[in-house]
RODO-2510 file (C-alpha; in nm, 4 decimals, decimal comma):
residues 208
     n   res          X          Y          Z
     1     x    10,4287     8,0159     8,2388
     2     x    10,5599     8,2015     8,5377
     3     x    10,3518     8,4052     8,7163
     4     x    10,4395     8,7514     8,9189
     5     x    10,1119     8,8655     9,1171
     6     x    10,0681     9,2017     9,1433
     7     x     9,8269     9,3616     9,4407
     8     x     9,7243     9,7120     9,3398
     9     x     9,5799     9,8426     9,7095
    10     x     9,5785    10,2136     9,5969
    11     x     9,1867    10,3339     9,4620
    12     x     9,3813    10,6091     9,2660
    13     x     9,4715    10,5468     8,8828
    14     x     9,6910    10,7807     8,9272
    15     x     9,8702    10,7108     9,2284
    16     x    10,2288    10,7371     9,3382
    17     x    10,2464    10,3882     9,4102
    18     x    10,0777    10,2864     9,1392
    19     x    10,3104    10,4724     8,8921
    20     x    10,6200    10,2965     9,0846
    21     x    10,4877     9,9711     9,0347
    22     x    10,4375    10,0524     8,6510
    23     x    10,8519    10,1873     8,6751
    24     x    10,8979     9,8220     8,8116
    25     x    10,6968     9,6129     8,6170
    26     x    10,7913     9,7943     8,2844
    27     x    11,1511     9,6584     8,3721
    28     x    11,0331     9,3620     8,5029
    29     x    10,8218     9,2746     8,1338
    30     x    11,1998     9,3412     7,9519
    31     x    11,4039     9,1465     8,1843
    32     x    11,1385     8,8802     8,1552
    33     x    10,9474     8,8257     7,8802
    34     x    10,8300     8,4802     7,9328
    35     x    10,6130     8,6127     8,2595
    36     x    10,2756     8,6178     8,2970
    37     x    10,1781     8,9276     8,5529
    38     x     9,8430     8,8438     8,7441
    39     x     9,7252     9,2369     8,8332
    40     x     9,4928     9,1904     9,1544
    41     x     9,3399     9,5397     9,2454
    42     x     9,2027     9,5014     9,5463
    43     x     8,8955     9,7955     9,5286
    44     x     8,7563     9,6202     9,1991
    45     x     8,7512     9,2529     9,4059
    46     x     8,4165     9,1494     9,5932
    47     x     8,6354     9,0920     9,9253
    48     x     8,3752     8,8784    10,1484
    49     x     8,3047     8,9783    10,5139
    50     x     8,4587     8,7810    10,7295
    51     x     8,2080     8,7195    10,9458
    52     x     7,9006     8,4749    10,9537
    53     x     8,0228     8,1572    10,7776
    54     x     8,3208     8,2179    10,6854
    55     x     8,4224     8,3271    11,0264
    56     x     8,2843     8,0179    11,1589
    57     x     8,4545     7,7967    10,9502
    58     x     8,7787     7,9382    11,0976
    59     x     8,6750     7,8499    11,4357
    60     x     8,5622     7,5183    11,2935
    61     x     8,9255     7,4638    11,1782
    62     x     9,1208     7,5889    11,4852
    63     x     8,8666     7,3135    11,7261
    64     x     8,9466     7,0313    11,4840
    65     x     8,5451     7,0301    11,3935
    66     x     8,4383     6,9167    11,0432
    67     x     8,2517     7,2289    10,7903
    68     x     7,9189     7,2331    10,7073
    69     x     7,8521     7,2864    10,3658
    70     x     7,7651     7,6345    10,4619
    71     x     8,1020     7,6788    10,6107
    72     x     8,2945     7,4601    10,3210
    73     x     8,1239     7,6901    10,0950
    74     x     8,2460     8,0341    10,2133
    75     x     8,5907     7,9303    10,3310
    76     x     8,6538     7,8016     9,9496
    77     x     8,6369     8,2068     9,8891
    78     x     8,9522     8,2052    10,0979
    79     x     9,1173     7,9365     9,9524
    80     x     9,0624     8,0716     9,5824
    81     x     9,2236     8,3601     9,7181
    82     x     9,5137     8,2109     9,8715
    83     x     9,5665     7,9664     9,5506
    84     x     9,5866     8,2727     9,3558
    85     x     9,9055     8,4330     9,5934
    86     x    10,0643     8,1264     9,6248
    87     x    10,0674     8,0382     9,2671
    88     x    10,2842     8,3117     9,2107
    89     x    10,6349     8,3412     9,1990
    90     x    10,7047     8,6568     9,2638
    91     x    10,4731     8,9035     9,4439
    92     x    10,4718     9,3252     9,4061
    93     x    10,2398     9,4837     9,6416
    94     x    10,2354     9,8592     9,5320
    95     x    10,0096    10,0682     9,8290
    96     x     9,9977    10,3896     9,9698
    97     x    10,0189    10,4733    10,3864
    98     x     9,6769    10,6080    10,5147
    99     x     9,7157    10,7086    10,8563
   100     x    10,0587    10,5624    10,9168
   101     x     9,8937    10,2147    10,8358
   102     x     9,8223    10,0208    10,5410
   103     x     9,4485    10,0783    10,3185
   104     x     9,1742     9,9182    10,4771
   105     x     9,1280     9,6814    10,1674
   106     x     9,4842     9,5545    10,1795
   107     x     9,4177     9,4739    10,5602
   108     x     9,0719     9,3124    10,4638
   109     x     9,2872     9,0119    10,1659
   110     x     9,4920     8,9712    10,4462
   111     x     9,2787     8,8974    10,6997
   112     x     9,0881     8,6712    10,4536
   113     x     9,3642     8,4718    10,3276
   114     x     9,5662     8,4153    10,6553
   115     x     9,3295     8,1149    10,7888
   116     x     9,4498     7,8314    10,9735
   117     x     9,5475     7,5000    10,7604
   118     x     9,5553     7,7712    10,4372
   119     x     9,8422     7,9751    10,5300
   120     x     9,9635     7,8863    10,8512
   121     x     9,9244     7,5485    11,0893
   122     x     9,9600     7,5998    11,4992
   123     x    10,2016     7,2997    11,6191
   124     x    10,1796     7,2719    12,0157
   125     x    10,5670     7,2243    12,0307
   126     x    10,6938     7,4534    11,8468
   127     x    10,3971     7,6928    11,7426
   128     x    10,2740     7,9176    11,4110
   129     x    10,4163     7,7921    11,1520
   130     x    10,4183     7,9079    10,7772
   131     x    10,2376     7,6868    10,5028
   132     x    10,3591     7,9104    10,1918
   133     x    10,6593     7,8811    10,0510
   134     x    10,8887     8,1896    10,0328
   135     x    10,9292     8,3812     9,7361
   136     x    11,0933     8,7168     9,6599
   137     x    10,8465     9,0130     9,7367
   138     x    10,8834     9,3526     9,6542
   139     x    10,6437     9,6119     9,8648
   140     x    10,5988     9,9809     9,7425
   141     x    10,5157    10,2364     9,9931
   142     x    10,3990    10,5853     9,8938
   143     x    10,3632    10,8600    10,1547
   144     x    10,3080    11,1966    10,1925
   145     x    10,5750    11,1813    10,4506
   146     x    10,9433    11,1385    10,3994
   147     x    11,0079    10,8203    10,6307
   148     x    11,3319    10,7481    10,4411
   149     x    11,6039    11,0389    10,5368
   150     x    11,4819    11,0960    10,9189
   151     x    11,2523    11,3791    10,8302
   152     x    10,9281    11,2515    10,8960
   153     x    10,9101    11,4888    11,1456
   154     x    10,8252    11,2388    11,4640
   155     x    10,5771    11,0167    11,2675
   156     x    10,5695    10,6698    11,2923
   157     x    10,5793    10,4569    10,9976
   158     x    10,3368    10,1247    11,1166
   159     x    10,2878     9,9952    10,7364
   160     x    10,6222     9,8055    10,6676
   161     x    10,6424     9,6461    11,0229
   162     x    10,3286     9,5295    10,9847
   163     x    10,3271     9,4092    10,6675
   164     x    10,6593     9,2548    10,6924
   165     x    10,5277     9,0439    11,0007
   166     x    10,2105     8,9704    10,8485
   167     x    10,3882     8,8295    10,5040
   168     x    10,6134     8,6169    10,7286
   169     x    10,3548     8,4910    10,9129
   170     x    10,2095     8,2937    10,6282
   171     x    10,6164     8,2557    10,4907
   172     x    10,7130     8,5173    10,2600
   173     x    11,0278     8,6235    10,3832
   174     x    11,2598     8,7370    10,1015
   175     x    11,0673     9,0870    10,1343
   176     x    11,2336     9,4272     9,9641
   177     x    11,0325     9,7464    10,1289
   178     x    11,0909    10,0759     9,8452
   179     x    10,9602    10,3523    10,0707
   180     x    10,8286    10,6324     9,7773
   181     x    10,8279    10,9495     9,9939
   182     x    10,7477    11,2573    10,0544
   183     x    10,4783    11,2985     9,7806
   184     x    10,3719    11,6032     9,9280
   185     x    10,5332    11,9279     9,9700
   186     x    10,7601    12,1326     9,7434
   187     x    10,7672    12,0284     9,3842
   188     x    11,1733    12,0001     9,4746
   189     x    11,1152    11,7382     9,6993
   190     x    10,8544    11,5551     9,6193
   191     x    11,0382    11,5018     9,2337
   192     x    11,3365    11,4070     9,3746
   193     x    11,2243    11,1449     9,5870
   194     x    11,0158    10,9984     9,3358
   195     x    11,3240    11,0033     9,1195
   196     x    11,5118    10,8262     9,3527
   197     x    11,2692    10,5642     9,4663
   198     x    11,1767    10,5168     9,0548
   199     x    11,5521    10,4330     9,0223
   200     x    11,5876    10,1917     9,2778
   201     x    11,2569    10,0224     9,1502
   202     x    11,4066    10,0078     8,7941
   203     x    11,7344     9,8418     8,9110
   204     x    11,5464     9,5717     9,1581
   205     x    11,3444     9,4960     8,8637
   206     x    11,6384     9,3721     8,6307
   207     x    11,7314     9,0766     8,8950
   208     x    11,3823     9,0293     9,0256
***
């Protein structure tokens, strides 16, 4: 069965992101009943430190050094982890903007799962290169700031550069970015633009 992997990085239930992923994936389910969709929240997982072993283990891997068993051991976390993205075919990250950035736990999987010989391999001719295979990838955004019409008033918006770097990095390419915004202010504003973003997410859904 097909699987679409959905990474929930908002804490919130009731989130703005979280309720434009549900838009999506409600019109995702119809368009494609035969899907399995593999719901990862990220603040129920037991993310690992990376540090101690698992850290090591990196090193150990970038100087060409075999793992201990203490080192095999913690870097399987990371592999699990990686298995469980790249076993999908299709990928919906639904996440708010905290400080013009990305959560803290989003940042955290990612740092976990993009480990040398798991996601990418360093050739000294021609570089990083990607070890996953691309696969369309839809990314919801929700901010209190409107970063979609020019009003955001001088603020930066650092989450979709940065994720769109770090998802090619490992070789997810064929990335969609549906900016939900502002969800803050007037009741005027804030409804239309989750109208609008809702309606967009409904339509990508159908050809997902």
């Amino acid at each position: 069965m097909p699987k679409l992997l959905h990474l929930v990085a908002s804490p919130r239930a009731d989130s703005e992101s979280g309720a434009g992923a549900r838009v999506f994936l409600d019109r995702f389910r119809q368009a494609r009943p035969g899907w399995d969709v593999d719901e990862l929240h990220l603040w129920r997982e037991s993310l690992p430190e990376f540090d101690g072993e698992i850290l090591q283990a990196k090193y150990a891997r970038m100087g060409g050094r075999a793992f201990t068993d203490s080192q095999r051991a913690a870097f399987a976390i990371a592999e699990r982890m990686a298995v469980r993205l790249d076993l999908a075919e299709r990928v919906v990250i639904s996440t708010p903007m905290w400080n013009f950035g990305i959560p803290y736990k989003l940042k955290h999987w990612l740092d976990i799962i993009n480990q040398p010989g798991l996601t990418f391999r360093f050739d000294p001719a021609r570089g990083y290169l990607p070890l996953l295979k691309d696969r369309p990838t839809l990314v919801i955004i929700a901010s209190g700031g409107d970063f979609t019409t020019g009003m955001s008033r001088g603020r930066s918006d650092l989450a979709t550069p940065y994720l769109r770097e770090a998802l090619r990095f490992m070789g997810l390419r064929d990335v969609k970015f549906v900016a939900l915004g502002p969800t803050s202010g007037p009741s005027e504003h804030t409804g239309a633009a989750r109208d609008r973003a809702h309606r967009q997410l409904v339509e990508l859904a159908s050809r997902f």
